[in-house]
VOSEGU-6688 format. One record per residue: x, z, y of N, C-alpha, C in turn; residue in three letters. Coordinates in Angstrom, 3 decimals, always signed. Each point is the difference from the previous one (the first is absolute). Layout:
% VOSEGU-6688
> X,Z,Y,X,Z,Y,X,Z,Y,ALA;
...
***
This chain:
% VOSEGU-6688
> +117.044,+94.165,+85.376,-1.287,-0.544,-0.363,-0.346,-1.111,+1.001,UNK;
> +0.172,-1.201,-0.629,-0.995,-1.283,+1.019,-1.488,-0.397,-0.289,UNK;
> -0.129,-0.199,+1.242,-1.507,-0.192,+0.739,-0.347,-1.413,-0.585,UNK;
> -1.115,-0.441,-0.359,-0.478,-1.202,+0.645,-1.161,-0.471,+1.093,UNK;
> -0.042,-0.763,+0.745,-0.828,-0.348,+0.778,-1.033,-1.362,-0.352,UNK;
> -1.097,+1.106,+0.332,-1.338,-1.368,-0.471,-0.844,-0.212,+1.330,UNK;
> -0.161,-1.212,+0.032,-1.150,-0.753,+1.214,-1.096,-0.125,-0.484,UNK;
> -1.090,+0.259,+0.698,-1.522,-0.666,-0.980,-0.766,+0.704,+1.324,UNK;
> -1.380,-0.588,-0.474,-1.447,+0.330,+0.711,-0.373,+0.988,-0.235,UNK;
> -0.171,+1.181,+0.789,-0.549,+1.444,-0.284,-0.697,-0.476,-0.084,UNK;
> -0.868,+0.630,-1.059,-1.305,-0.341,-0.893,-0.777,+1.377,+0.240,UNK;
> +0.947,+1.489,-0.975,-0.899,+1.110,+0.424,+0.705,+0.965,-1.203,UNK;
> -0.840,+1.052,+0.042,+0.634,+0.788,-0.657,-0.958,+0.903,-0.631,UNK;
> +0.695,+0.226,-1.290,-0.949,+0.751,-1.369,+0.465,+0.928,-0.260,UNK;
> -0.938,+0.934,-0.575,+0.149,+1.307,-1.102,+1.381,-0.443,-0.514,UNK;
> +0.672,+1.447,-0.410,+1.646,-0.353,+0.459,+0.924,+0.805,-0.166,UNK;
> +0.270,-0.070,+1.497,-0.352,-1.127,+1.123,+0.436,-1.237,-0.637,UNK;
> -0.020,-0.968,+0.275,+0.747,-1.348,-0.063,-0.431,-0.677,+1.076,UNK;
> +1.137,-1.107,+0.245,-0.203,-0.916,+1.506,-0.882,-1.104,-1.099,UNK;
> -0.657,-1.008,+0.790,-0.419,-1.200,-0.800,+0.406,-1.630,+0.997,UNK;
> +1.348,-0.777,-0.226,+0.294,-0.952,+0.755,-0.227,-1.264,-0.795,UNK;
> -0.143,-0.618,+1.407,-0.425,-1.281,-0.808,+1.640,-1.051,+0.735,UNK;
> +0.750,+0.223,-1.654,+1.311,-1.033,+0.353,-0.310,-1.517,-0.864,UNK;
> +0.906,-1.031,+0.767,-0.137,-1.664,-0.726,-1.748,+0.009,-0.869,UNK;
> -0.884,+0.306,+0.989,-1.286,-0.454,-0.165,-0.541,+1.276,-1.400,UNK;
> +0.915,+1.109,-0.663,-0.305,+0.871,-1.077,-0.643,+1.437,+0.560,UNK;
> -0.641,+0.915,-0.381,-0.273,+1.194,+0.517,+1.004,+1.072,-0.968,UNK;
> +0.866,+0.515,+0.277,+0.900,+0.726,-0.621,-0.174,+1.731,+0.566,UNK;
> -0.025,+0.434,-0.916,-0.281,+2.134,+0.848,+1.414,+0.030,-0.739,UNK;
> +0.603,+1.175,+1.177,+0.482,+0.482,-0.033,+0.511,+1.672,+0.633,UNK;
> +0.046,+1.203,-0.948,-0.655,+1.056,-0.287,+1.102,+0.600,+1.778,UNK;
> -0.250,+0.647,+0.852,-0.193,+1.171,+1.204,+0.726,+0.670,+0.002,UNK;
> +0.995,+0.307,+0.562,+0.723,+1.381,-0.609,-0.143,+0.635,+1.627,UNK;
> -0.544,-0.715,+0.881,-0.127,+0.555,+1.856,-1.519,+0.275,-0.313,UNK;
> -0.302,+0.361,+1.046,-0.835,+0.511,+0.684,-0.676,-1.500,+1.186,UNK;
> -1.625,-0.083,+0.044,-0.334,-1.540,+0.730,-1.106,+0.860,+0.895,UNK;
> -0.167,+0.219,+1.311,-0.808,+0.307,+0.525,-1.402,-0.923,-0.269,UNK;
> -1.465,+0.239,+0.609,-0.897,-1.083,-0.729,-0.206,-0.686,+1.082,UNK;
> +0.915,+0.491,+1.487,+0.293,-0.755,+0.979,+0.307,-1.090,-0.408,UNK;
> +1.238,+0.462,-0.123,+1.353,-1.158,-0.784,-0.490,-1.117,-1.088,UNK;
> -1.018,+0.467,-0.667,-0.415,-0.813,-0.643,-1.231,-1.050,+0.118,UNK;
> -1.076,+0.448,+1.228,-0.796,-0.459,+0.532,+0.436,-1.209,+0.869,UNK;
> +1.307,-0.009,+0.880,+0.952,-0.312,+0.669,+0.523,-1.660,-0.309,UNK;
> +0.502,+0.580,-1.994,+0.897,-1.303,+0.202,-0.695,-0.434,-1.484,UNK;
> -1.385,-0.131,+0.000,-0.374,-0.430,-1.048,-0.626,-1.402,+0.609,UNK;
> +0.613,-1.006,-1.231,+0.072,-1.366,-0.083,+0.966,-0.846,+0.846,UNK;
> +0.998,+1.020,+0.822,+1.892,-0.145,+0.265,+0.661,-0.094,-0.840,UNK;
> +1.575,-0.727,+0.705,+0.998,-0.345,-0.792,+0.447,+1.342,-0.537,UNK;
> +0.728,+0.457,-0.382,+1.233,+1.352,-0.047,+0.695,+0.087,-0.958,UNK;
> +0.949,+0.679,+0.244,+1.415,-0.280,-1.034,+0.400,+1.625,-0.294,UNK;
> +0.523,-0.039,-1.262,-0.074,+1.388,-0.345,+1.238,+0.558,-0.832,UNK;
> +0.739,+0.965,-0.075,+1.179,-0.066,-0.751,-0.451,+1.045,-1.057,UNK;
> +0.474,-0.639,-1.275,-0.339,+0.594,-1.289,+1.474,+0.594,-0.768,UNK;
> -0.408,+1.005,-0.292,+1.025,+0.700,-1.018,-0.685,+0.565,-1.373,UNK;
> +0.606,-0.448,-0.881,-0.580,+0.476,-1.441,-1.313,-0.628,+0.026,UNK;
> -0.509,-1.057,+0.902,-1.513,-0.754,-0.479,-0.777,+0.595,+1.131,UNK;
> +0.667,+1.589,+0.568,-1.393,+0.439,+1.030,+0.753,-0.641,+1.463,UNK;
> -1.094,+0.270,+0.394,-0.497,-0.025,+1.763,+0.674,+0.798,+0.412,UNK;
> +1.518,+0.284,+1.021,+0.336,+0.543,+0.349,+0.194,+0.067,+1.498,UNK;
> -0.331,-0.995,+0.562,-0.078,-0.626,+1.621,-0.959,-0.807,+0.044,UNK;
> -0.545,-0.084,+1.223,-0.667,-1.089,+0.517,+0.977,-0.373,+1.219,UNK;
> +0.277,-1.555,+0.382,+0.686,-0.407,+1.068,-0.934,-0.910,+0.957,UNK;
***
């Protein structure tokens, strides 16, 4: 099974879960399959971050 990797602007995150990034200027969600502390999310909201996807979900944050 291959991964893909997406870059974008943590934006935030919804009922879900889903991530919400903002890639090439678009806001794209894409659905959680981890666990986001509201640390973690307090943290790196309106940061870069890159994320590896399998089957469409969120399976890493890097």
């Amino acid at each position: 099974m291959t991964g893909e990797i997406v870059r974008g602007k943590f934006v935030g995150v919804t009922q879900g879960p889903a991530m919400i990034l903002e890639v090439k200027g678009e806001e794209r969600s894409f659905p959680l399959s981890i666990d986001l502390s509201l640390d973690w999310i307090q943290s790196h909201m309106d940061t870069n971050v890159m994320v590896m996807l399998r089957d469409g979900q969120v399976v890493e944050v890097m």
